[in-house]
C-alpha positions as CSV (number, residue, x, y, z in Angstrom):
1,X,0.0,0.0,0.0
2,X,2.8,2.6,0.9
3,X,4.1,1.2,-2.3
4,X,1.1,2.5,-4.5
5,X,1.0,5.8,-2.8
6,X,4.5,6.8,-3.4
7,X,3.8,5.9,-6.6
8,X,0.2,7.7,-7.1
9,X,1.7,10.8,-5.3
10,X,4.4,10.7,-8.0
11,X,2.1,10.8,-11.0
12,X,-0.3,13.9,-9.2
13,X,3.2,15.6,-8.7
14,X,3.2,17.1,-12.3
15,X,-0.8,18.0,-12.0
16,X,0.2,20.1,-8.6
17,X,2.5,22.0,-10.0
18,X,0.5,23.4,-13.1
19,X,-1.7,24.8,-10.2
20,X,1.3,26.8,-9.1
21,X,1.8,30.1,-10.7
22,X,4.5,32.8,-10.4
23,X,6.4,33.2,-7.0
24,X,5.0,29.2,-6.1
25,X,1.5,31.0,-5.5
26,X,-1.4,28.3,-5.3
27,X,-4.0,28.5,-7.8
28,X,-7.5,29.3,-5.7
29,X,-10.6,27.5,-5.9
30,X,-11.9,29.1,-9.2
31,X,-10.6,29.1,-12.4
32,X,-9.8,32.2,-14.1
33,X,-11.6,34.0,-17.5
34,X,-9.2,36.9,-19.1
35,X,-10.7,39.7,-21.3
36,X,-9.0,42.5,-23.5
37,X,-11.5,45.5,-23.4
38,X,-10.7,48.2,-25.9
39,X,-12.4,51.2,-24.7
40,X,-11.9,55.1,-25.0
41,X,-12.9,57.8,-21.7
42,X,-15.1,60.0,-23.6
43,X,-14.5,62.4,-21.7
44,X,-10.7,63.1,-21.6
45,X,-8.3,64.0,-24.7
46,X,-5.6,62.5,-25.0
47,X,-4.4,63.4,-28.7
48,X,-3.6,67.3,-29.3
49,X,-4.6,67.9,-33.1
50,X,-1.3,68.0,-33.9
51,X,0.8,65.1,-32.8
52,X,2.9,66.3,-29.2
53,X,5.3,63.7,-30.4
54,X,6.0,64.4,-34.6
55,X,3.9,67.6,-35.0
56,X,2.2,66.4,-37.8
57,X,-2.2,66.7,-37.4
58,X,-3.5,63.9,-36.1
59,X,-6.6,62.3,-38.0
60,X,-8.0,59.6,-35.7
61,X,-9.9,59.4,-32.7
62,X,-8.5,61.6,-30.1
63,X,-10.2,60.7,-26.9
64,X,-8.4,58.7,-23.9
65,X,-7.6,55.5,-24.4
66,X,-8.2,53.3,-21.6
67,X,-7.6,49.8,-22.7
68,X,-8.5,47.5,-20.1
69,X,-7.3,44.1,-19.0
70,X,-9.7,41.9,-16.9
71,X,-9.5,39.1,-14.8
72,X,-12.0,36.9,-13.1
73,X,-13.4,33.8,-11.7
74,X,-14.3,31.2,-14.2
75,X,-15.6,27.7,-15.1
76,X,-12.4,25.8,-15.4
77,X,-12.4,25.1,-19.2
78,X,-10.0,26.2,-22.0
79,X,-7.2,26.0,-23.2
80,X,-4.6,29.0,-21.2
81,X,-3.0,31.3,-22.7
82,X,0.4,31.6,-22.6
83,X,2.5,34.6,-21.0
84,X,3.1,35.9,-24.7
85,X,0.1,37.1,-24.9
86,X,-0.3,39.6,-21.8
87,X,3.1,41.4,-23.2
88,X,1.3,41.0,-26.2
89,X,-1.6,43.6,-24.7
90,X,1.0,46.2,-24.5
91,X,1.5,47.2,-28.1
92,X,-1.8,48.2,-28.6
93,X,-2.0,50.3,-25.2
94,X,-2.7,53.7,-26.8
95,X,-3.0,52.6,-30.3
96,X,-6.0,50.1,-31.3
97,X,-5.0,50.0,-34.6
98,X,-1.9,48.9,-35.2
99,X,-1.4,46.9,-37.6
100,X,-0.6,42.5,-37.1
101,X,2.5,43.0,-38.6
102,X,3.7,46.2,-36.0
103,X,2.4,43.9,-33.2
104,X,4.5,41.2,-34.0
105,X,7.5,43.1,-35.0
106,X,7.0,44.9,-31.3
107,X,6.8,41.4,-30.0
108,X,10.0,40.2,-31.5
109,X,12.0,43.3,-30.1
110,X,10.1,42.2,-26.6
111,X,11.5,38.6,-27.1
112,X,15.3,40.0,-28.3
113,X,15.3,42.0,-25.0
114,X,14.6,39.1,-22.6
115,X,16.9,37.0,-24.7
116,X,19.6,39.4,-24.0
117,X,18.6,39.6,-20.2
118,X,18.2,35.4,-19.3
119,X,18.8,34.0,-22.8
120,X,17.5,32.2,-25.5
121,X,16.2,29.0,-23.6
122,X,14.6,30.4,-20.6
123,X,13.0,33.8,-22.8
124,X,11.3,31.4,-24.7
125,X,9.8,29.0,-21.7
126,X,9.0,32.6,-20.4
127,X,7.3,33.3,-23.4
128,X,5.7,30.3,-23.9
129,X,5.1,29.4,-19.8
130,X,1.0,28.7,-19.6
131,X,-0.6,31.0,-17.4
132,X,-4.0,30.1,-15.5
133,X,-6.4,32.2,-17.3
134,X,-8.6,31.3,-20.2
135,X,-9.6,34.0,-23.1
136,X,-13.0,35.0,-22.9
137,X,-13.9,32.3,-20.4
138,X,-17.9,32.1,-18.9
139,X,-17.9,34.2,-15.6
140,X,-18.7,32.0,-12.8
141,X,-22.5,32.8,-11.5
142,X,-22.2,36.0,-8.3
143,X,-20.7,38.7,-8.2
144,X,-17.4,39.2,-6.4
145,X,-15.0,41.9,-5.1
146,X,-13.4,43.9,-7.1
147,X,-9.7,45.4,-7.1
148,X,-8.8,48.0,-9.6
149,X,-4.6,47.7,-10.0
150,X,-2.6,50.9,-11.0
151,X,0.6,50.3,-12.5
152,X,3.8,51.8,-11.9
153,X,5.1,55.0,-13.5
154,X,5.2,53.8,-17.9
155,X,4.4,50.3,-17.2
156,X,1.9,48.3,-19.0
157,X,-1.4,47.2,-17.4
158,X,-0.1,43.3,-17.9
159,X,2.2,43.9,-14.7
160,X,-1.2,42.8,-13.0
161,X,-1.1,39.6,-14.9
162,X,-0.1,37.2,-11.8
163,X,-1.7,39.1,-8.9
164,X,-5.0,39.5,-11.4
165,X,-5.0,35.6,-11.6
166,X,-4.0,34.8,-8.3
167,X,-6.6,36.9,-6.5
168,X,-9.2,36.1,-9.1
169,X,-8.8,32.5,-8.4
170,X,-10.0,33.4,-5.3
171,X,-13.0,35.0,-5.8
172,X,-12.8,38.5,-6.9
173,X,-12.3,40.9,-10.2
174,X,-9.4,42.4,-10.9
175,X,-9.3,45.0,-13.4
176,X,-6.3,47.0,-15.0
177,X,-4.8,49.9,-17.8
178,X,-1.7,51.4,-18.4
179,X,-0.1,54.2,-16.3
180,X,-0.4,56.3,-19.9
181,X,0.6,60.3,-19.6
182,X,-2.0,63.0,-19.6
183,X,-1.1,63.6,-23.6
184,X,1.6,61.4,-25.0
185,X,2.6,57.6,-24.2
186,X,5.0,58.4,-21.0
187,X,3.3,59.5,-17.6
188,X,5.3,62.8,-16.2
189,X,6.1,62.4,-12.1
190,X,3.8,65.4,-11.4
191,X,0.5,66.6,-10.4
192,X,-0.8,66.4,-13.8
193,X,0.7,62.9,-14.4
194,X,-1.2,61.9,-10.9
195,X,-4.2,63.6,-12.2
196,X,-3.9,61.4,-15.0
197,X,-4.1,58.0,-13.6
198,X,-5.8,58.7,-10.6
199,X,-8.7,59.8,-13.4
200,X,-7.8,56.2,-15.0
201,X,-8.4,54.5,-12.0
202,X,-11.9,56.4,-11.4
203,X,-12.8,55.6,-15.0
204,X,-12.3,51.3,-14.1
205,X,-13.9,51.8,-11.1
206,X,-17.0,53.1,-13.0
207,X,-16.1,50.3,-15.7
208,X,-16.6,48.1,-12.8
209,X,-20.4,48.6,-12.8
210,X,-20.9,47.6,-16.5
211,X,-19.7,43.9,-15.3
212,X,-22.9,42.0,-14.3
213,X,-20.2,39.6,-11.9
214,X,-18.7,42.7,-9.9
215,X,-19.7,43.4,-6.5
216,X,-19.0,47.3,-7.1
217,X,-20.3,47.7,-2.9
218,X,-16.4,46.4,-2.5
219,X,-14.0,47.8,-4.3
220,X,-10.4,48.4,-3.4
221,X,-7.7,50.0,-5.7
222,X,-4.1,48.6,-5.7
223,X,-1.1,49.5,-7.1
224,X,2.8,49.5,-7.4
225,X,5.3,52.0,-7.2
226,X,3.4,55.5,-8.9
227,X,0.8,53.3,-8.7
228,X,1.0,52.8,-5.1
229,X,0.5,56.8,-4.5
230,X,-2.2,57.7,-7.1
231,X,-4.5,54.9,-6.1
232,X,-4.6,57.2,-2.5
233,X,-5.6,60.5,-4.6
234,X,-8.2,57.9,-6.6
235,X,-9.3,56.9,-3.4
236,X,-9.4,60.0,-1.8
237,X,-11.4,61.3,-4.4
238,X,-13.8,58.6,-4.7
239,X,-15.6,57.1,-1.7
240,X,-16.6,54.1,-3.9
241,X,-12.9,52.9,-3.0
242,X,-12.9,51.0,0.6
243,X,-9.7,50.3,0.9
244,X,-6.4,50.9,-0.7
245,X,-2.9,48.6,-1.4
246,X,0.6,50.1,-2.1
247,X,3.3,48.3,-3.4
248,X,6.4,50.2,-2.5
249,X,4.3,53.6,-3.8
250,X,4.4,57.1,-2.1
251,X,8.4,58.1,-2.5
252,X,7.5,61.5,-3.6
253,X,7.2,63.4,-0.5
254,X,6.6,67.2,-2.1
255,X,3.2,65.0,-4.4
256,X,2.2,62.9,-1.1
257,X,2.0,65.5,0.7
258,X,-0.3,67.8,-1.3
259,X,-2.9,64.3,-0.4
260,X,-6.0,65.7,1.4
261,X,-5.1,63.0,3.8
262,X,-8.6,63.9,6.1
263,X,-10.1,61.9,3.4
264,X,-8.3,59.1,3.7
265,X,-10.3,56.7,6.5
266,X,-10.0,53.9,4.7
267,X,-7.7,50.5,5.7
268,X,-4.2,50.8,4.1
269,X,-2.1,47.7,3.3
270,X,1.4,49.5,2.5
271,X,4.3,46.9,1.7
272,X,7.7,48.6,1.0
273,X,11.1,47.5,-0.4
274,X,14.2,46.7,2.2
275,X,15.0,49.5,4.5
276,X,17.8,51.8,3.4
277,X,20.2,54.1,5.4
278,X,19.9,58.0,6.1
279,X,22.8,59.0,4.1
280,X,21.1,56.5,1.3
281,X,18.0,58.3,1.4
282,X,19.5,62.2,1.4
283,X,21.6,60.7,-1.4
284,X,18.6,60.0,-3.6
285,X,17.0,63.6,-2.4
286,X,14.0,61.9,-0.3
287,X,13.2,63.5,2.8
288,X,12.9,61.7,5.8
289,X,10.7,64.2,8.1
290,X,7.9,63.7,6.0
291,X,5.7,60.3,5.8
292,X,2.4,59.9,4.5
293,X,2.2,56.8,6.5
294,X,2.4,59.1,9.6
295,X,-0.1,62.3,8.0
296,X,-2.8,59.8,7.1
297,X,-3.7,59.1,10.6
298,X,-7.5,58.4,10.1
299,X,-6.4,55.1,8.2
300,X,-6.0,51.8,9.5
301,X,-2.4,50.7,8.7
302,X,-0.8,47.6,8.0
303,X,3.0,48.1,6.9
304,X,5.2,45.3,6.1
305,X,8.9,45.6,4.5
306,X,10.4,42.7,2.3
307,X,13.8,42.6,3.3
308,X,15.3,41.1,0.1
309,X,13.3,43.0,-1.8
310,X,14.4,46.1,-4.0
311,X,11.4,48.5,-5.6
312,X,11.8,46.9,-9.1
313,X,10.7,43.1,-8.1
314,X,6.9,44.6,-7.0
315,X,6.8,43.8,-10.9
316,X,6.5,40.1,-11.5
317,X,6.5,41.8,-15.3
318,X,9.9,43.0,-14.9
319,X,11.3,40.3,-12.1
320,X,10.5,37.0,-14.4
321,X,13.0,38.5,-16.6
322,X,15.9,39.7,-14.1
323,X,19.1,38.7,-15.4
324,X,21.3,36.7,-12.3
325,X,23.6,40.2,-12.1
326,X,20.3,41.5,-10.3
327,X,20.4,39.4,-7.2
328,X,23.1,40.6,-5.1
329,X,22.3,40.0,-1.1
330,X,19.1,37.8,-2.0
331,X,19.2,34.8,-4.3
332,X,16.1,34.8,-7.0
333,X,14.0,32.7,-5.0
334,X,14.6,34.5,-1.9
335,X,12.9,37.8,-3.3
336,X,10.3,35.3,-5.3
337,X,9.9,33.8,-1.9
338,X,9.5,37.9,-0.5
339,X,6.9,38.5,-3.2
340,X,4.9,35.4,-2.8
341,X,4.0,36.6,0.9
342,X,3.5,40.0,-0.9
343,X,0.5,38.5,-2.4
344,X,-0.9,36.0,0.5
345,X,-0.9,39.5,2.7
346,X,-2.5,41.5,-0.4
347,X,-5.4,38.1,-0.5
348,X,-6.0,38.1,3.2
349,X,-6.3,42.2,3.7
350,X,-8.7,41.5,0.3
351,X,-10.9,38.9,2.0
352,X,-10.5,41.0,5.7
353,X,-11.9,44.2,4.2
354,X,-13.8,43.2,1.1
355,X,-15.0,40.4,2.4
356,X,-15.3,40.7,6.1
357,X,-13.4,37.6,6.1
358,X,-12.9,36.6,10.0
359,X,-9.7,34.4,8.9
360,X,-8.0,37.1,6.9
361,X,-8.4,39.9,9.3
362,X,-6.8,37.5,11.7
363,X,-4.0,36.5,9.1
364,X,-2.7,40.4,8.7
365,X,-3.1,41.0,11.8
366,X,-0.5,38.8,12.6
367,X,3.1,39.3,11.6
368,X,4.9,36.8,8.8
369,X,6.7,35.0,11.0
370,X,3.6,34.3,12.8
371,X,2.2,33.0,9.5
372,X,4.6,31.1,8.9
373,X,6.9,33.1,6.5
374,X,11.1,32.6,7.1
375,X,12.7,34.6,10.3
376,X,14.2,37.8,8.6
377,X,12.6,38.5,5.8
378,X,9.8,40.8,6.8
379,X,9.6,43.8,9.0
380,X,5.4,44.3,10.7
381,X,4.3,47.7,12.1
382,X,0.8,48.0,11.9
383,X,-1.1,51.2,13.4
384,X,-4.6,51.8,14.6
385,X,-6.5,54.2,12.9
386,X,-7.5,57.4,14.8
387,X,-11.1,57.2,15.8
388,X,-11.6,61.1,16.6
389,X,-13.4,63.5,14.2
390,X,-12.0,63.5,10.5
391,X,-11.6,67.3,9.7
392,X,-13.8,66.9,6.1
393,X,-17.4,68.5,5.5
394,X,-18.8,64.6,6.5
395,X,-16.8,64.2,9.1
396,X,-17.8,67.4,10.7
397,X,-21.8,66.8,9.9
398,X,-21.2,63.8,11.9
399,X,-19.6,65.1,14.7
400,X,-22.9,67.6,14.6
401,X,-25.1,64.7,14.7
402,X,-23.5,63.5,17.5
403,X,-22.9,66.7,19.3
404,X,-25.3,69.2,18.1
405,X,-25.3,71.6,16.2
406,X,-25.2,74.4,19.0
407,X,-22.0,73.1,19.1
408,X,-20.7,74.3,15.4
409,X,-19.0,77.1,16.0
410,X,-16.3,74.8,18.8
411,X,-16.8,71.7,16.3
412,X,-15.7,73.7,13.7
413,X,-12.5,75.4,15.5
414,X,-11.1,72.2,16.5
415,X,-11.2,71.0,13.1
416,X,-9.9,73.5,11.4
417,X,-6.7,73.4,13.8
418,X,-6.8,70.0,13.6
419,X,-6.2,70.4,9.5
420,X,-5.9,73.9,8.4
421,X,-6.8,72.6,4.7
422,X,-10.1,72.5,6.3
423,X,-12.6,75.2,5.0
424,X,-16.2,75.7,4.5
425,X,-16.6,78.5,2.2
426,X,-19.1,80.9,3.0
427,X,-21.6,79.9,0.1
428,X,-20.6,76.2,1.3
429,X,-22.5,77.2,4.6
430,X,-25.3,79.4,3.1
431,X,-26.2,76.5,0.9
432,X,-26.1,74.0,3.9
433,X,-28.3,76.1,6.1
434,X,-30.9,76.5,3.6
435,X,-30.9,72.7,2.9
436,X,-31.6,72.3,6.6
437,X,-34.4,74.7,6.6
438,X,-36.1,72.8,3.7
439,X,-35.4,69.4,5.1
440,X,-37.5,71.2,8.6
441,X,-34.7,71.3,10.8
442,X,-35.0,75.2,11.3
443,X,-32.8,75.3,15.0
444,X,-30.0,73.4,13.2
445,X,-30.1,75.6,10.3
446,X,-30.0,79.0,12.1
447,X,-26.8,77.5,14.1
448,X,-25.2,76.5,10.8
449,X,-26.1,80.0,9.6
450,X,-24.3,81.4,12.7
451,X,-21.1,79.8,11.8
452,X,-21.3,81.0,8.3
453,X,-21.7,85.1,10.2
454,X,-18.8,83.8,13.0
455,X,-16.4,82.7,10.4
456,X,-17.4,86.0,7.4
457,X,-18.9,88.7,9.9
458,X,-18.7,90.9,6.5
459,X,-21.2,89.2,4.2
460,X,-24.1,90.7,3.6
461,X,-25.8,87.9,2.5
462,X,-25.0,85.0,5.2
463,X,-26.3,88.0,7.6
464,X,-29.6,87.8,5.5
465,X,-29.9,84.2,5.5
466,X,-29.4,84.0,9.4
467,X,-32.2,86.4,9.6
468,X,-34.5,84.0,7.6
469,X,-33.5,81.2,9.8
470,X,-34.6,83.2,12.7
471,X,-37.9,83.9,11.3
472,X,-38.6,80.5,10.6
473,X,-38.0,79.9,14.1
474,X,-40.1,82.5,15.3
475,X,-37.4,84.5,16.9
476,X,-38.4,88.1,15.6
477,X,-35.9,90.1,17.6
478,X,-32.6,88.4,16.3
479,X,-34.3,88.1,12.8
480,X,-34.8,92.5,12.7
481,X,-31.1,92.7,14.1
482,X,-29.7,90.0,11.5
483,X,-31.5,92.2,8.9
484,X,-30.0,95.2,10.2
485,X,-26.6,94.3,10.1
486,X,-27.1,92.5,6.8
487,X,-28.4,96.3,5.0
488,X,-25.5,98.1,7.1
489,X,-23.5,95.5,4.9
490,X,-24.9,96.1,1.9
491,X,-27.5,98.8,1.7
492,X,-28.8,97.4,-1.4
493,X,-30.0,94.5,-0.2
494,X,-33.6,95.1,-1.0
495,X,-34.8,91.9,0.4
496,X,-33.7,93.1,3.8
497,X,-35.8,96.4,3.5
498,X,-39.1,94.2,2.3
499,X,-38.1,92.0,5.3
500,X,-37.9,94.7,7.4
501,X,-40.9,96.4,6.4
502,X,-42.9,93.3,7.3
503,X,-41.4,92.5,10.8
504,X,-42.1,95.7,11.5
């Protein structure tokens, strides 16, 4: 009997290890559909009339290209694809037209480049390696999570490719484009260039809800490098996002830190390359007194750093195809070994907040060691969100509902020296009070009005508006006085004079 299962386990061996994808990471309990979406954001440029990059006018369609690469849980059937033909998706990232014969010539310069970086025999097994997914596969019946990837700065979208199948395996959608420029193929390191993708990214996630299989009430947005930091403006900008993963992102202190980080209350999985010195980091010109990690204190943090990691092997695009010369501490399947717990912590933090998975809370909770990762190789500081009042217009109305609204005038002091980027302008308030007064909550809206007055004592017309709150509270007195001091303001205001007239 032992006999037989030696030689049974033997003949499965071969069957186990197609389930094992990049890194050693284990296929999950779905198979896995690919699609290529072509689309355009309608409402972006992205070509001037005249070429930015020859001069010469350009004839075709000129809105943003956003092509889109999709991965998600399958029926099981199919022949794979092979790597190829995610590198393949890159030559037609901004251009959908080019022609078979300019795809396959920018596939043979692909294939001369890896030759020259690992050779001929293992570029082509590269090339050829069969991946898990399956073109145009049947979506498995449900709907499940979905995670919008952002490349890093110029990469293609098929850096997702192994992540996309590995967490799609496991139940969710994962959904990717190229980090393109605002108006020509490369992306510039600036605001506009952040603008740019974090835009992209908003654009998927509204993609999202045109697949009948996505659970769009989970959505988290992930991302490498660039990536890593304009998935936080994305998600900063767009509540739809409940939860946010950076891969080695947010090294531009002077663009981080223009983040409205008050915004930011969501759970943060941030996993960073190996530490470096001081006199490393004032060498490359990053500043050290300065982290985002420490600004966005309303976030729930997990932070892990992959010792034998450097920032380029985030990339399982770029890693595959390392020549030996790269690994200098760290062999190639120690930082393979780094990146494979880079993705079981990027699945469990999935399942923990997408999910409310009880098991994968649990699991990033704990440290690697503690999950069974090798002594050394990981560094764990998480850090508990601050649960006071978030200094943003929501957080503040909450804070009301909680406190009051007598107490809007204190609320509101706190906040703003809490985070001086906090403003309500004054037609923010005026608007605010009214809505109040229509929605029948007159006391609240005469209080809101009286911060408007406390915060611009010169405007004529938040005087006004205080003085119609106090009507509509009955309190004659302070509605004559708020009139008053509202045509001492501006003694044109002819609706104070009819007010007036009337109270009178």
């Amino acid at each position: 009997m032992r006999y037989l299962l030696l030689v049974l386990t033997a003949a499965l061996a071969p069957l186990v290890q197609a389930e094992t994808g990049f890194a050693n990471l284990e296929r999950g309990p779905h198979g896995v559909g690919f699609r290529l979406v072509q689309q355009y954001d309608y409402s972006r440029s992205y070509r001037e009339q005249n070429d930015v990059v020859h001069g010469q006018p350009y004839s075709g369609e000129r809105s943003r290209p956003v092509q889109t690469l999709v991965w998600y849980p399958a029926a099981p059937s199919g022949a794979r694809i092979p790597y190829s033909d995610y590198i393949r998706t890159e030559a037609t990232d901004a251009d959908y037209s080019r022609s078979r014969a300019d795809v396959d010539a920018f596939m043979a310069r692909q294939l001369a480049s890896a030759v020259r970086a690992v050779g001929e025999t293992q570029a082509r097994a590269l090339f050829a390696q069969r991946m898990w997914a399956v073109h145009d596969a049947a979506p498995l019946a449900g709907k499940y999570p979905v995670v919008v990837y952002a490349p890093g700065g110029g990469s293609p979208a098929h850096e997702a490719a192994d992540i996309g199948e590995y967490l799609a395996s496991h139940g969710y959608v994962v959904i990717a484009s190229r980090n393109l420029g605002t108006r020509s193929y490369l992306m510039t390191a600036d605001r506009e260039g952040i603008e740019a993708q974090s835009r992209d990214i908003g654009f998927l996630v509204s993609y999202a809800y045109t697949l009948p299989f996505a659970d769009t009430a989970h959505i988290a947005a992930a991302g490498w490098s660039w990536g890593g930091l304009t998935n936080l403006f994305a998600a900063a900008a767009d509540n739809r996002i409940s939860a946010v993963i950076s891969l080695d992102g947010t090294r531009e202190p002077e663009l981080a830190k223009q983040l409205p980080v008050s915004r930011l209350t969501i759970p943060w999985l941030y996993i960073s390359r190996k530490l470096s010195t001081i006199s490393t980091l004032n060498r490359d010109g990053i500043e050290t007194s300065f982290s985002l990690l420490n600004a966005a204190r309303h976030m729930q943090l997990y932070q892990l750093v992959m010792q034998p990691m450097v920032h380029v092997d985030f990339s399982p695009a770029a890693l595959r195809f390392m020549p030996p010369s790269h690994f200098d501490d760290y062999t190639r399947a120690e930082v393979e070994q780094a990146y494979y717990w880079t993705a079981r912590y990027m699945l469990a933090f999935s399942n923990a907040y997408l999910k409310g998975d009880a098991a994968g809370l649990a699991f990033i909770q704990r440290s690697p060691t503690q999950n069974g990762a090798p002594r050394h190789m990981a560094l764990y500081e998480p850090r508990a969100a601050d649960t006071g009042p978030v200094a943003t217009r929501a957080g503040f109305a909450a804070e009301l509902a909680k406190q009051g609204y007598a107490q809007a005038v204190s609320i509101y002091a706190r906040l703003h020296g809490q985070d001086s980027s906090f403003m309500l302008s004054d037609s923010d308030l005026n608007g605010w009070g009214y809505e109040l007064l229509r929605s029948n909550k007159e006391t609240a809206g005469v209080e809101i009005f009286k911060l408007g007055v406390s915060l611009y004592p010169q405007n004529s017309n938040l005087h006004d508006s205080l003085a119609e709150g106090y009507e509509a509270v009955g309190n004659k007195p302070e509605a004559i006085a708020s009139y008053r001091r509202s045509l001492a303001l501006d003694p044109n205001n002819k609706h104070a004079v009819e007010r007036l007239k009337l109270l009178r």
